[in-house]
C-alpha positions in Angstrom: -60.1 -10.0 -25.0 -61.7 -6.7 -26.7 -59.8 -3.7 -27.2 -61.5 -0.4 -27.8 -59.9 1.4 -31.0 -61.2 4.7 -30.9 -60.0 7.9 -33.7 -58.0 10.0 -30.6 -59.9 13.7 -31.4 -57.6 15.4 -29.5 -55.7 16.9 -31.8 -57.4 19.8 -33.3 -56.7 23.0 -35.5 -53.6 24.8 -35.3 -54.1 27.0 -32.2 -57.3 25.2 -30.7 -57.3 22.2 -28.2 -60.5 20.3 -27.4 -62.1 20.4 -24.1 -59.7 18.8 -21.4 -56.4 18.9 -23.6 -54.2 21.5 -22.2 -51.2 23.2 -24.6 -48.0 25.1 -23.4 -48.6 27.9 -26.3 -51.2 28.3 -28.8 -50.1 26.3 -31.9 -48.3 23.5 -29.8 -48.6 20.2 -29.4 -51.3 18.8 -26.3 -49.4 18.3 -23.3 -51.3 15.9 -22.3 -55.1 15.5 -21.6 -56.7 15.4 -18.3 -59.4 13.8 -17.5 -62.0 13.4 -14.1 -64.8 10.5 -13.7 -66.5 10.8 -10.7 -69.5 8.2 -9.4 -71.4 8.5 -6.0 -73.1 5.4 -4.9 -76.0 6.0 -2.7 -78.7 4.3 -0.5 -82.3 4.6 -2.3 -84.4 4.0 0.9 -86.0 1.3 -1.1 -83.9 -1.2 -1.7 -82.0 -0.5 -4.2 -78.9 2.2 -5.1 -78.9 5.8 -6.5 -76.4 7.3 -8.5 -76.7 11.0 -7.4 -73.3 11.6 -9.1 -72.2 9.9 -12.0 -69.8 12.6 -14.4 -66.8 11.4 -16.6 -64.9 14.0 -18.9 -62.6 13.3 -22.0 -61.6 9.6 -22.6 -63.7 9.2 -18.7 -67.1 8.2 -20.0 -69.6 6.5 -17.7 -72.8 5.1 -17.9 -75.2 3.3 -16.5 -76.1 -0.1 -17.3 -78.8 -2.3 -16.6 -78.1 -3.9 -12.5 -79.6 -6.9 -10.6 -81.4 -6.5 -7.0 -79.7 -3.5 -4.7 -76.9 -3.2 -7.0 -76.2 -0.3 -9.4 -74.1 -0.8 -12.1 -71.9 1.9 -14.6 -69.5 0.7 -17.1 -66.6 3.7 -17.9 -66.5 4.0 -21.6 -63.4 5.2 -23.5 -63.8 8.3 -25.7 -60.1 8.6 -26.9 -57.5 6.2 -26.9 -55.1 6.2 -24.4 -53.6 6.6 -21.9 -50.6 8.7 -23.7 -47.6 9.8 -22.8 -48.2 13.2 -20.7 -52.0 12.6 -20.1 -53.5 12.4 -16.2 -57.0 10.5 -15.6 -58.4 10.0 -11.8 -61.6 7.8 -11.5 -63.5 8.7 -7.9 -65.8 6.0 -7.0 -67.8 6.9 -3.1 -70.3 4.2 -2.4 -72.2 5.2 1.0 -73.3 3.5 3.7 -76.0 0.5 2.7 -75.4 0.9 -1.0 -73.8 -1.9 -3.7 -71.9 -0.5 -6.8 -70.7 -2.4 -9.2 -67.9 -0.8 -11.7 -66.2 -2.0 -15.0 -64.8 -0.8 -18.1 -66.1 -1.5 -21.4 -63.0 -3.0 -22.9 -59.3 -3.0 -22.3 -57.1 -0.2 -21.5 -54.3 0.5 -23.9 -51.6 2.5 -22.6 -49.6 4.1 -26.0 -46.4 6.0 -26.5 -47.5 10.0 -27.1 -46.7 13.6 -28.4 -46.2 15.0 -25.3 -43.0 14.0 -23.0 -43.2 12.2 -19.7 -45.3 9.3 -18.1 -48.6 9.0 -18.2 -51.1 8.7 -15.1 -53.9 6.6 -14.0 -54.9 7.5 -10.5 -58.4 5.6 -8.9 -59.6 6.4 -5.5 -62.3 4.3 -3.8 -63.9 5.2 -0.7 -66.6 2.2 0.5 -68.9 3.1 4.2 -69.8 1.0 6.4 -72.5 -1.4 5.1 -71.3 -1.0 1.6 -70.2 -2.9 -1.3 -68.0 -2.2 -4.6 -67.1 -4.6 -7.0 -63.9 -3.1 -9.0 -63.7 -5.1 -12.3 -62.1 -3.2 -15.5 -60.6 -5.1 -18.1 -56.8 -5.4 -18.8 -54.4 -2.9 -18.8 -51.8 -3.3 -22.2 -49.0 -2.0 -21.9 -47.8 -1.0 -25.2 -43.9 -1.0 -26.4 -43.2 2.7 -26.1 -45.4 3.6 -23.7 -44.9 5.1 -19.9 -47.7 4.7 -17.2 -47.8 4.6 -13.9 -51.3 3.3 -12.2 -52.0 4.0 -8.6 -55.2 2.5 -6.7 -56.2 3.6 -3.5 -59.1 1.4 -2.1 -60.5 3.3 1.5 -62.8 0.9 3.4 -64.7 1.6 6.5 -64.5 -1.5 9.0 -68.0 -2.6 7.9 -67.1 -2.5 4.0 -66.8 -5.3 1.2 -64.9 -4.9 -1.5 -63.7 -7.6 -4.9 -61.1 -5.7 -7.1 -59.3 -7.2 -9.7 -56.8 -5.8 -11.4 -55.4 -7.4 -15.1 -51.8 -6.3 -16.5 -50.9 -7.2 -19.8 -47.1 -7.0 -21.1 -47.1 -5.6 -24.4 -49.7 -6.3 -27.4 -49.1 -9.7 -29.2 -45.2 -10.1 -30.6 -43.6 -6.7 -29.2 -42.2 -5.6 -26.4 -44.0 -3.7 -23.3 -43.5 -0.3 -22.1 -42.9 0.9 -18.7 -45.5 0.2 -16.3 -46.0 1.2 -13.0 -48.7 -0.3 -11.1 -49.1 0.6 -7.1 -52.3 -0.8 -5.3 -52.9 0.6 -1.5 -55.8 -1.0 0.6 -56.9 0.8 4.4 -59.1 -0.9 6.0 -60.6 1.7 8.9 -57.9 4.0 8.7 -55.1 1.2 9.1 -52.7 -0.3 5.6 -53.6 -3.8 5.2 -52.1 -3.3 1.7 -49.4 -1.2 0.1 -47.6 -2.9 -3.2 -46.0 -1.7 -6.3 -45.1 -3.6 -9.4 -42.6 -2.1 -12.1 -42.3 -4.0 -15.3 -40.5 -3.1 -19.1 -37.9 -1.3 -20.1 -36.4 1.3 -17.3 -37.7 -1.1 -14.4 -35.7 -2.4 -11.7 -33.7 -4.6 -12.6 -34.4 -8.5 -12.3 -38.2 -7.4 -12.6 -38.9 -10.6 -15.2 -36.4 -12.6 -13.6 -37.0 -16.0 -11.8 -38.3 -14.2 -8.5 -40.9 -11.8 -10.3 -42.3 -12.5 -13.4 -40.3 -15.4 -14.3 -41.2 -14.6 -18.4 -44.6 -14.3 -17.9 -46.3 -11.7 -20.0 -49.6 -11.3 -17.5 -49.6 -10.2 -14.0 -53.0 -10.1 -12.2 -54.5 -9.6 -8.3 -58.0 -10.5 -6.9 -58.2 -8.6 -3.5 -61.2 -9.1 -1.5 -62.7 -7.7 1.7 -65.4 -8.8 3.8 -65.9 -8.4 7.5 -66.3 -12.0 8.6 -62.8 -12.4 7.4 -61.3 -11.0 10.1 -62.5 -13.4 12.5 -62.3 -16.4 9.8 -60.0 -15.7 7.2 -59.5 -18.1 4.0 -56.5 -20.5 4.3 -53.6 -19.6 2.3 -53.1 -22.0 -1.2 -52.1 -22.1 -4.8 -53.9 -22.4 -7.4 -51.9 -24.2 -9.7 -48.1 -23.5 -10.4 -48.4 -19.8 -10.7 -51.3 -18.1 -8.3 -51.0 -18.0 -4.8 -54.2 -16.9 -2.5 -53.0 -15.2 0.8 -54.6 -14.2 3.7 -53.9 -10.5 4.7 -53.6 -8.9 8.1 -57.4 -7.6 8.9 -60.3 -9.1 6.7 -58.9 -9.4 3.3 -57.6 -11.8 1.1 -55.1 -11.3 -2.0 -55.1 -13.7 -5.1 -51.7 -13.1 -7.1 -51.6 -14.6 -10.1 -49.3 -14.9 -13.5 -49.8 -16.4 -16.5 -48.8 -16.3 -20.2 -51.7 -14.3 -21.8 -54.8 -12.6 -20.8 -57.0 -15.2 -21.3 -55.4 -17.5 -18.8 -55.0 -14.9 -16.5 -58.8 -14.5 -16.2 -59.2 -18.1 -16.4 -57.5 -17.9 -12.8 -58.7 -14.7 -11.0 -62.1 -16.2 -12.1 -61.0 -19.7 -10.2 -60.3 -17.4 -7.0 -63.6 -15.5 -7.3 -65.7 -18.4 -7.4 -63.3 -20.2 -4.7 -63.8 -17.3 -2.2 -67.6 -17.6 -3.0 
């Protein structure tokens, strides 16, 4: 598992803040930074798929990367580290109607303790058309002792959409303790909630969040949600896969893996098991 270490360059003169780092009074500490990425998938009339829109700010980098057939593909690339405490990022990916986007990060996400007070945010907002695809694949979230973040993911799909998201959560770098983590993942499918889950985990959770019915000790938490049409007419059977991951048919035409496990590696191991299963 990589983990992008990056010098965090928002800390400037006395009195000056970069771009995107806001201040209560000049001379103070960053409040936080914000940060926007916004990518617009689009139809090329030719086959393939257009990025008409494709702007990041701050630690929000994207680019574009070499992609395969009709598929476009853009990687976000950290420019700070972070998230930290106070800070606010929102990635908005749109992929219209007849175009394939797939989106990753270019290593993990490490969530750290800050200057400023108060939780940090991590808000993603997908909107897929009718006759589109988007594959959703960052790396793993770390939560690191100290830190506070809560992660919301909002996946809108028209009824003709398809959509693979994964999402990795790691509890704490290797031999401390996590953070707080707040994790809440939302799926509507043609205006109606297939979806709507949240996970709290570290100190200042709910209690009984690592006991025997949640994470049981486990220090990784994953889901593989999927969405295709034909699904809905033919959804996969429910099953484990193996003592920890369970694949679940959802109301409508998706599919959840949820999986735990005790690192990252093996976490992956199994969200890759589903992917391949589900074909």
């Amino acid at each position: 598992m990589d983990v992008m270490t990056l010098t965090d360059t928002r800390i400037g003169a006395p009195g000056a803040a970069p771009t995107g780092v806001e201040t209560d009074l000049p001379g103070t500490a960053p409040a936080g930074v914000r940060a926007d990425a916004r990518i617009v998938a689009r139809a090329d009339g030719r086959g393939g798929t257009a990025l008409p829109v494709l702007d990041g700010s701050g630690p929000l980098a994207v680019r574009r990367v070499r992609g395969s057939g009709a598929e476009a593909r853009v990687m976000v690339v950290g420019a700070m580290s972070g998230p930290l405490g106070g800070d606010r990022f929102t990635l908005d990916a749109q992929v219209e109607e007849g175009a394939r986007l797939w989106l990753g990060s270019a290593a993990a996400t490490l969530a750290l303790p800050g200057q400023a007070p108060g939780e940090a945010r991590y808000d993603v907002r997908l909107a897929v058309a009718d006759g589109a695809e988007l594959h959703w694949l960052p790396e793993q979230l770390i939560s690191a002792a100290g830190s506070d973040l809560r992660v919301t993911t909002l996946a809108e799909l028209a009824a003709g959409a398809r959509l693979v998201l994964r999402e990795e959560q790691v509890l704490g770098r290797a031999g401390e303790l996590p953070g707080l983590l707040t994790t809440r993942l939302t799926l509507r499918v043609a205006g109606r909630t297939v979806l709507d889950q949240q996970l709290s985990c570290g100190p200042g959770a709910p209690g009984g969040w690592d006991g025997p019915a949640a994470l049981a000790g486990h220090r990784a938490v994953g889901q593989l949600l999927v969405v295709r049409p034909e699904f809905a007419e033919q959804p996969p059977a429910p099953r484990m896969l193996g003592d920890h991951a369970a694949l679940m048919p959802l109301p409508g035409p998706a599919v959840l893996l949820t999986a735990l496990a005790p690192d990252a590696l093996r976490l992956r191991r199994v969200l890759d098991e589903g992917r391949a299963l589900l074909g």
